[in-house]
PQR file of N, CA, C, O and H, with PARSE charges and radii, in Angstrom:
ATOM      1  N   UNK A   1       5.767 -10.611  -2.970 -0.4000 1.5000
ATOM      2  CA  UNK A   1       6.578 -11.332  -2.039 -0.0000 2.0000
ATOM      3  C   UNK A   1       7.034 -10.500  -0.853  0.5500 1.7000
ATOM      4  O   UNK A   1       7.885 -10.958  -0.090 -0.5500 1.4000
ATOM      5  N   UNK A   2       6.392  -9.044  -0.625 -0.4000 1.5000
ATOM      6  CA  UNK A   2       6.824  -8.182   0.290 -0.0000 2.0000
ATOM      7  C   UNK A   2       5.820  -8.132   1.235  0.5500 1.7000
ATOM      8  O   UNK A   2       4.721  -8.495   0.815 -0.5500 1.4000
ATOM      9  H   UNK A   2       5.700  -8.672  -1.244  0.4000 1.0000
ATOM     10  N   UNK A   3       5.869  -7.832   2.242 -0.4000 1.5000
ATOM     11  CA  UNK A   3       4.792  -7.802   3.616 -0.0000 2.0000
ATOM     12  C   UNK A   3       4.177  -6.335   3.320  0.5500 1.7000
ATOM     13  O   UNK A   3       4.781  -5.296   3.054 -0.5500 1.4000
ATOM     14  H   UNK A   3       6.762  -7.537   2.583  0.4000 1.0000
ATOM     15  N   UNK A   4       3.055  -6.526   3.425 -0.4000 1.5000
ATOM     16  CA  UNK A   4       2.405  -5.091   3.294 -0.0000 2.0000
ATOM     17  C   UNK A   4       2.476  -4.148   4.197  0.5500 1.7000
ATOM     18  O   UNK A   4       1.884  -3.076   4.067 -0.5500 1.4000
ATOM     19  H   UNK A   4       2.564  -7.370   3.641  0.4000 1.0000
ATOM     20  N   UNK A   5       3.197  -4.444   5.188 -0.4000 1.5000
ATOM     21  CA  UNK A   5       3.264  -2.945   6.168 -0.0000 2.0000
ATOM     22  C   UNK A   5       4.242  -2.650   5.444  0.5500 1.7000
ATOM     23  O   UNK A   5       4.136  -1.460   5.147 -0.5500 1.4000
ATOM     24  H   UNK A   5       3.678  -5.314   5.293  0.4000 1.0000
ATOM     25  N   UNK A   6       5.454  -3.253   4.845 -0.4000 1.5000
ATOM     26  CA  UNK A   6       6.791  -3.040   4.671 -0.0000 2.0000
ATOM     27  C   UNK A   6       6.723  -1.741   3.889  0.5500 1.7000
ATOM     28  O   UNK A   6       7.278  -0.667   4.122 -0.5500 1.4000
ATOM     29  H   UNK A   6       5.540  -4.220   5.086  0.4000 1.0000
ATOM     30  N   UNK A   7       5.673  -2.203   2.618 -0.4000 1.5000
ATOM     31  CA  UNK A   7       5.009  -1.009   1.884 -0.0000 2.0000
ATOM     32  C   UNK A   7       4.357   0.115   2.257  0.5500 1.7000
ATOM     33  O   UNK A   7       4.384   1.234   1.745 -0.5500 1.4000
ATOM     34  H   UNK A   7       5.223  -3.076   2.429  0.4000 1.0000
ATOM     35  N   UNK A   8       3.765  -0.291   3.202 -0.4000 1.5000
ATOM     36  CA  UNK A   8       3.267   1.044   3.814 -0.0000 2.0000
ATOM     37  C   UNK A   8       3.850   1.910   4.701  0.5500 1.7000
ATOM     38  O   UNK A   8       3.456   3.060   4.893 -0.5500 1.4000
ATOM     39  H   UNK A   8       3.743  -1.200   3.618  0.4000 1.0000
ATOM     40  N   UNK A   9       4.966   1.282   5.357 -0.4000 1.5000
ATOM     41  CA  UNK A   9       6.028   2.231   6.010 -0.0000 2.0000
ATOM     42  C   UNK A   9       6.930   2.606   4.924  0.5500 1.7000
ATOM     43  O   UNK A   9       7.807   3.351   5.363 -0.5500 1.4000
ATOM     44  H   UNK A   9       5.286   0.347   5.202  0.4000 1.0000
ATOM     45  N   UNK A  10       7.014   2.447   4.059 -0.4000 1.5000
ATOM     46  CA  UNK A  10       7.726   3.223   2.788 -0.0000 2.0000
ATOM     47  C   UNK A  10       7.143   4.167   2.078  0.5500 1.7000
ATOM     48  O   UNK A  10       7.880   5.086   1.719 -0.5500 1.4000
ATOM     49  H   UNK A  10       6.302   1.843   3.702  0.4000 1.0000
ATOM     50  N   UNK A  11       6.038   4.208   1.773 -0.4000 1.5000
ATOM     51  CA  UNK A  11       5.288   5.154   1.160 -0.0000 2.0000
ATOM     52  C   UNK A  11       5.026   6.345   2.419  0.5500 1.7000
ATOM     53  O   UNK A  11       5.089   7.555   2.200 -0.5500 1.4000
ATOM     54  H   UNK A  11       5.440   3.462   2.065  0.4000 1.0000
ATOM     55  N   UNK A  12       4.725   5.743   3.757 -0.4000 1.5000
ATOM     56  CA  UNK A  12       4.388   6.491   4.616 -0.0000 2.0000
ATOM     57  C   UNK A  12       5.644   8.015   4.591  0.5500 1.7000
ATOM     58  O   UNK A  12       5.466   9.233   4.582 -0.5500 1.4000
ATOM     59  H   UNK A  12       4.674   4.760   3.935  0.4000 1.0000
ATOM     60  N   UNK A  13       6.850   7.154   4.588 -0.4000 1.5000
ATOM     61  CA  UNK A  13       8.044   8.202   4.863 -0.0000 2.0000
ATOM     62  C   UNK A  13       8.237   9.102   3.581  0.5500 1.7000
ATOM     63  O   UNK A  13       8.950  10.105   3.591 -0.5500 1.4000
ATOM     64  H   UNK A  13       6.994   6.165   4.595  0.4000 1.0000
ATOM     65  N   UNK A  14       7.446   8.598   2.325 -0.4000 1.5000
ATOM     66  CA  UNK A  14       6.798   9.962   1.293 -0.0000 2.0000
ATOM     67  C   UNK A  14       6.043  10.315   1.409  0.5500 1.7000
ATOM     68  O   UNK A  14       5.660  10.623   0.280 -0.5500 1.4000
ATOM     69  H   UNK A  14       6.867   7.783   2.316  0.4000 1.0000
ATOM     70  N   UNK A  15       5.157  10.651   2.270 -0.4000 1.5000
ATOM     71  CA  UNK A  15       4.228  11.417   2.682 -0.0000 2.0000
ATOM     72  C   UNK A  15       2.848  10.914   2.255  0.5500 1.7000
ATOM     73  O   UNK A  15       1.854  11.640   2.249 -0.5500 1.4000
ATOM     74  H   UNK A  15       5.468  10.402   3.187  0.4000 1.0000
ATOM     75  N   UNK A  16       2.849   9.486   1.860 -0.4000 1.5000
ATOM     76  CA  UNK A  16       1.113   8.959   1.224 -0.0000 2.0000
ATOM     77  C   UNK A  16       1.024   7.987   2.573  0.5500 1.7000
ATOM     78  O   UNK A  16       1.952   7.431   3.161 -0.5500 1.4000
ATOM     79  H   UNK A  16       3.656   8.896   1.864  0.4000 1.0000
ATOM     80  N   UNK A  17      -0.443   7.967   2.875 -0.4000 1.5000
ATOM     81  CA  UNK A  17      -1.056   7.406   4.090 -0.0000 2.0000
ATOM     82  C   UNK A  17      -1.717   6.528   2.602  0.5500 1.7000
ATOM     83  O   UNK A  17      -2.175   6.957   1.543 -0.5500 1.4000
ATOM     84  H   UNK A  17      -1.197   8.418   2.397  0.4000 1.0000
ATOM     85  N   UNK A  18      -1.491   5.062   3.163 -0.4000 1.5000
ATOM     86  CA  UNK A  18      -2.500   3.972   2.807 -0.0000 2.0000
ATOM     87  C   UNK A  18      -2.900   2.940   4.272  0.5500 1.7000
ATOM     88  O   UNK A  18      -2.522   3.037   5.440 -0.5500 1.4000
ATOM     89  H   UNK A  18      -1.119   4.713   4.023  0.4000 1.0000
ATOM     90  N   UNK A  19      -3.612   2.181   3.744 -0.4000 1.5000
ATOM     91  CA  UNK A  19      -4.159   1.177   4.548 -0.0000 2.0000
ATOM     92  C   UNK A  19      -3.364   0.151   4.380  0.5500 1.7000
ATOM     93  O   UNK A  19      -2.754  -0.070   3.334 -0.5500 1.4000
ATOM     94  H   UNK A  19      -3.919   2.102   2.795  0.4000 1.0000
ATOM     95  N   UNK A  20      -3.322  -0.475   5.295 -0.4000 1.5000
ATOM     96  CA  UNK A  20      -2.627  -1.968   5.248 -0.0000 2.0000
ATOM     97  C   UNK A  20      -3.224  -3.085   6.357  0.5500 1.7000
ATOM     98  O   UNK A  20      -4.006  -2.514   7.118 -0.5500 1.4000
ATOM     99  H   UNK A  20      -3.818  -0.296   6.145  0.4000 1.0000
ATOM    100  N   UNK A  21      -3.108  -4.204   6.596 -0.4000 1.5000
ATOM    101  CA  UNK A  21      -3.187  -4.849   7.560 -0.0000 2.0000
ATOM    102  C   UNK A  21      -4.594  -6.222   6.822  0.5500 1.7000
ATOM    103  O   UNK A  21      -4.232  -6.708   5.751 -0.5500 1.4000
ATOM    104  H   UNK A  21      -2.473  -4.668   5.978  0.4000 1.0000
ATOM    105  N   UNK A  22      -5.847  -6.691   7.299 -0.4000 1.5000
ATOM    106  CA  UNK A  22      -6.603  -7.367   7.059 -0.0000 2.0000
ATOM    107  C   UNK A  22      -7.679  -6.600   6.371  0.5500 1.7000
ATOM    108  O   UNK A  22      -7.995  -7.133   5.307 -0.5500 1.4000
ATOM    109  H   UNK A  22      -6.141  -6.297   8.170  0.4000 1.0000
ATOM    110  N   UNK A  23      -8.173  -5.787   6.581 -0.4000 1.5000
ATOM    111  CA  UNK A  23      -9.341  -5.324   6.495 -0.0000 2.0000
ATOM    112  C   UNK A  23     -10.569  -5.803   6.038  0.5500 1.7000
ATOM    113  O   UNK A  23     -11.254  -5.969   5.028 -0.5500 1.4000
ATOM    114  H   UNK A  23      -7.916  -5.355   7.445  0.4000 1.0000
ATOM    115  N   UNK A  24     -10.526  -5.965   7.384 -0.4000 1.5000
ATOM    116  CA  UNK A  24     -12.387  -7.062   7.737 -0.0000 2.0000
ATOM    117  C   UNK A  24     -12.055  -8.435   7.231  0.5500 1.7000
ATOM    118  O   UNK A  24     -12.464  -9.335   7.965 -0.5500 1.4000
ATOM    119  H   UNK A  24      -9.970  -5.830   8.204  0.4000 1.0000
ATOM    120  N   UNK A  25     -11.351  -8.847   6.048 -0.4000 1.5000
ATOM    121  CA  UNK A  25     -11.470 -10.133   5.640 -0.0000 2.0000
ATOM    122  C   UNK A  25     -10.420 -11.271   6.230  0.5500 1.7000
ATOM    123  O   UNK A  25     -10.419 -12.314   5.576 -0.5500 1.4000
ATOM    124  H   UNK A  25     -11.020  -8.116   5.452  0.4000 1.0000
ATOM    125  N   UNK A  26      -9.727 -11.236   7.113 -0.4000 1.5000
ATOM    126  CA  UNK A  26      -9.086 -12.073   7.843 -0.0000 2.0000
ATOM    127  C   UNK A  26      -9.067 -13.729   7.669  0.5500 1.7000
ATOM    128  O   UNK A  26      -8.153 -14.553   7.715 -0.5500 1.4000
ATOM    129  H   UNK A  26      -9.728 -10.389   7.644  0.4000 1.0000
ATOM    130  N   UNK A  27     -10.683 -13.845   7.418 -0.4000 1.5000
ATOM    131  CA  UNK A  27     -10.937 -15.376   7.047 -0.0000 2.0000
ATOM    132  C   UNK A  27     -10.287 -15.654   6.090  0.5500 1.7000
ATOM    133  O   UNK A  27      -9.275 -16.355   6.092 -0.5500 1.4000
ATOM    134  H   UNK A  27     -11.425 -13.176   7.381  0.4000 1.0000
ATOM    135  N   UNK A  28     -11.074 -14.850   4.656 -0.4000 1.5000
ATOM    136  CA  UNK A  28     -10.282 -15.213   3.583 -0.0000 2.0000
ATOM    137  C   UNK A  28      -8.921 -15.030   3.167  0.5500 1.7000
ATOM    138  O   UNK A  28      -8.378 -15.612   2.227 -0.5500 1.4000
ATOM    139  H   UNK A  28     -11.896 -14.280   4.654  0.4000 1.0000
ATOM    140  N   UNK A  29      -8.378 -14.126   3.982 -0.4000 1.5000
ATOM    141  CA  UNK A  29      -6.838 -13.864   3.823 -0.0000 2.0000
ATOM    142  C   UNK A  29      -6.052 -15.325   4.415  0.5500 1.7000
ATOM    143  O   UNK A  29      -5.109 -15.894   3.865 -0.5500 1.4000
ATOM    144  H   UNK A  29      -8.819 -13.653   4.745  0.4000 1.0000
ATOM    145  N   UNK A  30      -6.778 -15.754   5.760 -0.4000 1.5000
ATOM    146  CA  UNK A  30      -6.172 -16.621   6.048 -0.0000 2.0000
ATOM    147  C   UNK A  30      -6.244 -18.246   4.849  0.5500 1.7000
ATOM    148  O   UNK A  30      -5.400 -19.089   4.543 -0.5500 1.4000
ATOM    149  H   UNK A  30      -7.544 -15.292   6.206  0.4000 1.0000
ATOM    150  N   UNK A  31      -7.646 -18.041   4.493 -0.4000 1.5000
ATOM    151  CA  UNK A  31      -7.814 -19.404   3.478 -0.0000 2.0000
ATOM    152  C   UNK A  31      -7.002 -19.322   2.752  0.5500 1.7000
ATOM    153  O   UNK A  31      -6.340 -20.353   2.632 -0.5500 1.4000
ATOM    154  H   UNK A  31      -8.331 -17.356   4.742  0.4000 1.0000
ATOM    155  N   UNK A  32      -6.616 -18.222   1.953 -0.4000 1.5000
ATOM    156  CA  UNK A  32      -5.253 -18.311   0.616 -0.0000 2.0000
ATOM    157  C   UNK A  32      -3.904 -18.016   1.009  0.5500 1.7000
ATOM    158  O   UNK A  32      -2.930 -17.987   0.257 -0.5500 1.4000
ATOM    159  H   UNK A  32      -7.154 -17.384   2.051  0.4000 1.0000
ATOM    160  N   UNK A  33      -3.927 -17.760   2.462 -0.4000 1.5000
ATOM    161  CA  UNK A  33      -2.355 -17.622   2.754 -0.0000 2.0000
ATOM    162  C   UNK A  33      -1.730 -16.217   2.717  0.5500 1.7000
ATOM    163  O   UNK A  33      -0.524 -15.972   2.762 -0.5500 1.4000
ATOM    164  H   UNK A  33      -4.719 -17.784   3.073  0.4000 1.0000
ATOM    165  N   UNK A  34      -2.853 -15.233   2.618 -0.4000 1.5000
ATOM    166  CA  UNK A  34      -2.058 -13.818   2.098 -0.0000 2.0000
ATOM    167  C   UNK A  34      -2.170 -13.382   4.286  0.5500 1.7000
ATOM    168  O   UNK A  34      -3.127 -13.507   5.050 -0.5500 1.4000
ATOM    169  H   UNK A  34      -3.832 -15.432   2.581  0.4000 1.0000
ATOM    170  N   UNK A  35      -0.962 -12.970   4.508 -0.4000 1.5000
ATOM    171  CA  UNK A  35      -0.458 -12.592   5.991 -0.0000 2.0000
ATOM    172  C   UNK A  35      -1.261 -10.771   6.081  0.5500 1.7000
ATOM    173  O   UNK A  35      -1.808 -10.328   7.091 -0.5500 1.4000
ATOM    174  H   UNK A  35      -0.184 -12.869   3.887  0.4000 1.0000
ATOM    175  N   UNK A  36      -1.138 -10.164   5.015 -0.4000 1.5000
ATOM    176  CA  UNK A  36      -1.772  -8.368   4.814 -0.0000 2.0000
ATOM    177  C   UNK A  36      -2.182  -8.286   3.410  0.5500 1.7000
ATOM    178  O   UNK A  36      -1.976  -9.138   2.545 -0.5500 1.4000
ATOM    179  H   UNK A  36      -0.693 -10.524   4.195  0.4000 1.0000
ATOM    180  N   UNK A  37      -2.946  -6.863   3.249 -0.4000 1.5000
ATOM    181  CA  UNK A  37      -2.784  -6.163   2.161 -0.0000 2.0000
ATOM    182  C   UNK A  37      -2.217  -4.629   2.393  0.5500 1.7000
ATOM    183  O   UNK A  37      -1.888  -4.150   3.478 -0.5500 1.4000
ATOM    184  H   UNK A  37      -3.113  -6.171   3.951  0.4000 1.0000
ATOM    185  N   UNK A  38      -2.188  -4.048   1.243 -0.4000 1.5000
ATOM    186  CA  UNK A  38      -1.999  -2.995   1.215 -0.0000 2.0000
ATOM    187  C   UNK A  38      -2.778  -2.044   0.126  0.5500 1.7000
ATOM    188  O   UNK A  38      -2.682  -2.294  -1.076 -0.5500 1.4000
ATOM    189  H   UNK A  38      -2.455  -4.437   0.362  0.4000 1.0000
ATOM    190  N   UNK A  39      -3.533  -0.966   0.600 -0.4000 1.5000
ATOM    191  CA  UNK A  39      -4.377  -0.613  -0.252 -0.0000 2.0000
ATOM    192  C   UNK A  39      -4.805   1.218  -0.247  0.5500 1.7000
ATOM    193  O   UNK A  39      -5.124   1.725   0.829 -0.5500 1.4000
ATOM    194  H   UNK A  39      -3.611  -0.763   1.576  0.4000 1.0000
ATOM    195  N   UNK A  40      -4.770   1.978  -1.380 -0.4000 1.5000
ATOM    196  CA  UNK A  40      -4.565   3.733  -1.495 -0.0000 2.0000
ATOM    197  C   UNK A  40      -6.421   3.204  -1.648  0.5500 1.7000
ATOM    198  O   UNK A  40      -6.872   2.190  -2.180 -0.5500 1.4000
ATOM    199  H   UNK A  40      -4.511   1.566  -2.253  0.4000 1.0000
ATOM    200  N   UNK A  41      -7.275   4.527  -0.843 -0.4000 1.5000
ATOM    201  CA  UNK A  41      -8.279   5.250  -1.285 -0.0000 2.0000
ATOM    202  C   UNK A  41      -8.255   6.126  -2.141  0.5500 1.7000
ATOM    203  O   UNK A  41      -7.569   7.076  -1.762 -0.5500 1.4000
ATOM    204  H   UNK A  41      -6.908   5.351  -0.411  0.4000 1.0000
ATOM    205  N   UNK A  42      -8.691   6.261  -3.145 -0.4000 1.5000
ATOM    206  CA  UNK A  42      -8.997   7.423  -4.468 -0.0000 2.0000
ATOM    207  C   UNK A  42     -10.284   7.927  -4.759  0.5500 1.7000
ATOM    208  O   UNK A  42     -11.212   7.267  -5.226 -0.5500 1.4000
ATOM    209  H   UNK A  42      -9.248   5.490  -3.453  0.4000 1.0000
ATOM    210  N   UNK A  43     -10.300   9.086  -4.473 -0.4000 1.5000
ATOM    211  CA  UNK A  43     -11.704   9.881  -4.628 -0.0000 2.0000
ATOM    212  C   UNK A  43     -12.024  10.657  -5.992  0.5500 1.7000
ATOM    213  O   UNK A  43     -11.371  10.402  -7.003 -0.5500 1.4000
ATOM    214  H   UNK A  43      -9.547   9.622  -4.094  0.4000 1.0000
ATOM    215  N   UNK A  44     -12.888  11.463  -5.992 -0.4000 1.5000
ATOM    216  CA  UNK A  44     -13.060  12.620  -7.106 -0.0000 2.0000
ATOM    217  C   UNK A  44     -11.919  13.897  -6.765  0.5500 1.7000
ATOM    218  O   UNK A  44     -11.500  14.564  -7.712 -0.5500 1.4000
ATOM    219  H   UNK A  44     -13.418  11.670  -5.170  0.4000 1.0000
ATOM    220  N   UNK A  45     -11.497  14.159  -5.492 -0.4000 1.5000
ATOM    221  CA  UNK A  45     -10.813  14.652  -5.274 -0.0000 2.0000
ATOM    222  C   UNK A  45      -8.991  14.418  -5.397  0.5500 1.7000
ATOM    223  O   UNK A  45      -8.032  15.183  -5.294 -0.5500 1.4000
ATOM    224  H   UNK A  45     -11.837  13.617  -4.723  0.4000 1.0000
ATOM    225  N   UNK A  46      -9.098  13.446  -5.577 -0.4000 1.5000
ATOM    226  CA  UNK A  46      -7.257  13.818  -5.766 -0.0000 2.0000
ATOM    227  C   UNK A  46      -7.058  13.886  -7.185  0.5500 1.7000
ATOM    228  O   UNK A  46      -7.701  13.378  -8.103 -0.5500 1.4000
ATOM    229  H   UNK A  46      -9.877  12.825  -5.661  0.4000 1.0000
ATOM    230  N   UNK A  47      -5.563  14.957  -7.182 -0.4000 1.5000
ATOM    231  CA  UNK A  47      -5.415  15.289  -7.847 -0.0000 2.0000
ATOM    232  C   UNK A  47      -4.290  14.494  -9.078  0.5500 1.7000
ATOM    233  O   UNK A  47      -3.926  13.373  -8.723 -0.5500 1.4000
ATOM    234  H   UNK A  47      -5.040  15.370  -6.436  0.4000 1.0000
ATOM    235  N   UNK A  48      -3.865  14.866 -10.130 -0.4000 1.5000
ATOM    236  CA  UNK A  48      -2.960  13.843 -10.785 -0.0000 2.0000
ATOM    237  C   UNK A  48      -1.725  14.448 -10.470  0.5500 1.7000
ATOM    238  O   UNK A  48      -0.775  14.072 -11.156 -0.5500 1.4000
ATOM    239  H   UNK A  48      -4.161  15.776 -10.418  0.4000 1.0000
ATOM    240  N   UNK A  49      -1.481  15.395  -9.496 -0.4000 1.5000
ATOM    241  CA  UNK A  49      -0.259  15.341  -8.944 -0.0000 2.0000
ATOM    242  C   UNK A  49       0.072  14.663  -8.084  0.5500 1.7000
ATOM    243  O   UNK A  49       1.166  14.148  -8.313 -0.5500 1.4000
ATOM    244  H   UNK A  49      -2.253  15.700  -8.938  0.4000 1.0000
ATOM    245  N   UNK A  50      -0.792  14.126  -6.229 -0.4000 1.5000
ATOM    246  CA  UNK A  50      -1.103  13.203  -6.036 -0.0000 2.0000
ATOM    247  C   UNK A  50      -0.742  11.747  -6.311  0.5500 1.7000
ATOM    248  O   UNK A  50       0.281  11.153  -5.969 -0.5500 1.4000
ATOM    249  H   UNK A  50      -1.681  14.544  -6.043  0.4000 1.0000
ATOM    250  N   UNK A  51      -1.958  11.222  -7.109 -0.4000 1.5000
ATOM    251  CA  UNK A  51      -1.648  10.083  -8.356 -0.0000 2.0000
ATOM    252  C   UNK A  51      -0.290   9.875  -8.384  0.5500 1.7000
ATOM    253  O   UNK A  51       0.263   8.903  -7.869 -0.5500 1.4000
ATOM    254  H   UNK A  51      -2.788  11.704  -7.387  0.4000 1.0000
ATOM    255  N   UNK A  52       0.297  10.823  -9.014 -0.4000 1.5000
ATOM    256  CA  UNK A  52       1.796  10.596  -9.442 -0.0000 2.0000
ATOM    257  C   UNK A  52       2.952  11.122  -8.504  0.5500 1.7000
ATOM    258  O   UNK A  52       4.047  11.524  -8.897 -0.5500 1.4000
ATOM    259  H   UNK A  52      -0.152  11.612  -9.433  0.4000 1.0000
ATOM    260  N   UNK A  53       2.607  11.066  -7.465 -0.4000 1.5000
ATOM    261  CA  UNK A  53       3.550  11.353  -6.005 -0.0000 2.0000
ATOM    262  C   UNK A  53       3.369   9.456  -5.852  0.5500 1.7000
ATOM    263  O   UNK A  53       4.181   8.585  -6.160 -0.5500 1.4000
ATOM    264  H   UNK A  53       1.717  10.740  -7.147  0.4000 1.0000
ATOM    265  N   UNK A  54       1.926   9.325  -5.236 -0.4000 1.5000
ATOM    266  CA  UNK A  54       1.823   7.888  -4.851 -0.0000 2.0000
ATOM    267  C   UNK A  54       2.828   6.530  -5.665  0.5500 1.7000
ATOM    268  O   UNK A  54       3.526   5.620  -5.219 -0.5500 1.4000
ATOM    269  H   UNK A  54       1.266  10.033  -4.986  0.4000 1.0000
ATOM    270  N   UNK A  55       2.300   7.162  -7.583 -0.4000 1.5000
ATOM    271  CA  UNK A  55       3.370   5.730  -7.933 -0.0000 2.0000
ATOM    272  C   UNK A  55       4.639   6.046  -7.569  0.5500 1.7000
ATOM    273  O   UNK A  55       5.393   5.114  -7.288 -0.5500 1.4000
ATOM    274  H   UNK A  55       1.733   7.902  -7.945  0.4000 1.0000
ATOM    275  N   UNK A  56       5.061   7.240  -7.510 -0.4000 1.5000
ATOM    276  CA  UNK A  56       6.773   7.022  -7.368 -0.0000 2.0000
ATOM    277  C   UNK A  56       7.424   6.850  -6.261  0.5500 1.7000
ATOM    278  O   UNK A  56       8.641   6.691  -6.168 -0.5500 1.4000
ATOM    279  H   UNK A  56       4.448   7.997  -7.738  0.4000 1.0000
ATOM    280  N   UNK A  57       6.404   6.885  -5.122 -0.4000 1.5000
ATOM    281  CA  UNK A  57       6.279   6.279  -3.874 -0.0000 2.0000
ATOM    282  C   UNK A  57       6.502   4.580  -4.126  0.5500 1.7000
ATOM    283  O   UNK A  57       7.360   3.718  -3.933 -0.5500 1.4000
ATOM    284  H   UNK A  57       5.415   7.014  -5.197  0.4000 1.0000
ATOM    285  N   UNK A  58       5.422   4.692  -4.570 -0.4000 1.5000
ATOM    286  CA  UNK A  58       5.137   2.752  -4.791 -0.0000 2.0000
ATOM    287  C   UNK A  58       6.558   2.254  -5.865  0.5500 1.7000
ATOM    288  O   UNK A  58       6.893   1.098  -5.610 -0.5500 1.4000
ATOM    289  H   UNK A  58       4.725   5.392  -4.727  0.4000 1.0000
ATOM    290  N   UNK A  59       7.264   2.803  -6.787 -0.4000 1.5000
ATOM    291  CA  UNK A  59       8.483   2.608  -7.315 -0.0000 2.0000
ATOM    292  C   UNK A  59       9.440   2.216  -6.141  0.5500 1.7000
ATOM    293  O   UNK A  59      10.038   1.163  -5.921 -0.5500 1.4000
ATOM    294  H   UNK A  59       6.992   3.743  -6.994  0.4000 1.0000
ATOM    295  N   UNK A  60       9.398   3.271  -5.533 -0.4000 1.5000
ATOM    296  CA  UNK A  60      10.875   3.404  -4.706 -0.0000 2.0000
ATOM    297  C   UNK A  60      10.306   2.078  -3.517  0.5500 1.7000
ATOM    298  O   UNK A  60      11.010   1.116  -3.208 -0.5500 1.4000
ATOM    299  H   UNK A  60       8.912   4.126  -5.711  0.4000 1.0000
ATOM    300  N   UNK A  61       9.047   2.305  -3.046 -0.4000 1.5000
ATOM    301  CA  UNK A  61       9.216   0.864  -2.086 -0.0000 2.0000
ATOM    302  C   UNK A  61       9.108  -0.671  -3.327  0.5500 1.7000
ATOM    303  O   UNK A  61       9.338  -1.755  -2.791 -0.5500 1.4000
ATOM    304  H   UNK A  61       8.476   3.087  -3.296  0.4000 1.0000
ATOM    305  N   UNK A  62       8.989  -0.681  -3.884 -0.4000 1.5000
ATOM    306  CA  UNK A  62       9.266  -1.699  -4.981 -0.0000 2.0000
ATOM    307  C   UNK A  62      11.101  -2.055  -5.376  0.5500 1.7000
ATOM    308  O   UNK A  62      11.633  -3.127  -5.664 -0.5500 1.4000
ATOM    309  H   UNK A  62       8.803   0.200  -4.320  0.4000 1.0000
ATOM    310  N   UNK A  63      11.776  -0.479  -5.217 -0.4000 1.5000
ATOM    311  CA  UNK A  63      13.557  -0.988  -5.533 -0.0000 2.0000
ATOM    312  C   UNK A  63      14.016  -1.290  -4.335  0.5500 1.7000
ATOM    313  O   UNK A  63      14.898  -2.130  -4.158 -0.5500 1.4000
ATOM    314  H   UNK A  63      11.344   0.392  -4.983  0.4000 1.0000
ATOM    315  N   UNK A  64      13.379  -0.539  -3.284 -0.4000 1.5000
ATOM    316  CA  UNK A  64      13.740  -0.828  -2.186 -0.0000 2.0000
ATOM    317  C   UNK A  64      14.064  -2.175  -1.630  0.5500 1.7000
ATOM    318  O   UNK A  64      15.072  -2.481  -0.993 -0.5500 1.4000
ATOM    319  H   UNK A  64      12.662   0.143  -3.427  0.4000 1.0000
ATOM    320  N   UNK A  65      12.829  -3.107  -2.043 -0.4000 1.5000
ATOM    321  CA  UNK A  65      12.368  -4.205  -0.952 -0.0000 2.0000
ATOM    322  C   UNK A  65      12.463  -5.489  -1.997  0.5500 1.7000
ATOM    323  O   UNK A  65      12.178  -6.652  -1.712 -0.5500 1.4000
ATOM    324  H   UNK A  65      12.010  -2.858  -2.561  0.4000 1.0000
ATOM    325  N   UNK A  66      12.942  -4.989  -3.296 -0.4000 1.5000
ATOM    326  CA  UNK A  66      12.796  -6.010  -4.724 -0.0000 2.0000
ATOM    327  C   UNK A  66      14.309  -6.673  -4.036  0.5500 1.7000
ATOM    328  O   UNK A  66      14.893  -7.595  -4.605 -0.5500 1.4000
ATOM    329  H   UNK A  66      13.175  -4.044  -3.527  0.4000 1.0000
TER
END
């Protein structure tokens, strides 16, 4: 029920860069009504310290905006 930049300017100010906005699919976002997403890239490279920076990122914009 939160706008996905909202999330991503929250995580941003902990230091995790995600994506947010349409990406490429605009049509179908518009057919079901979703306004953004919000979405982390994960490679072979990150680490599970990382990982576990990001959820407690994603916690705090979750008490934040709940």
């Amino acid at each position: 029920g939160v706008h996905a930049h909202d999330v991503g300017t929250i995580v941003d100010q902990e230091g995790i860069c995600i994506r947010t906005g349409h990406h490429c699919t605009q049509p179908v976002m518009d057919f079901f009504g979703i306004p953004a997403t919000a979405r982390a890239s994960f490679a072979f490279y990150n680490t599970h310290e990382e990982v576990e920076h990001f959820v407690a990122a994603l916690k705090k914009a979750r008490r934040l905006l709940a």
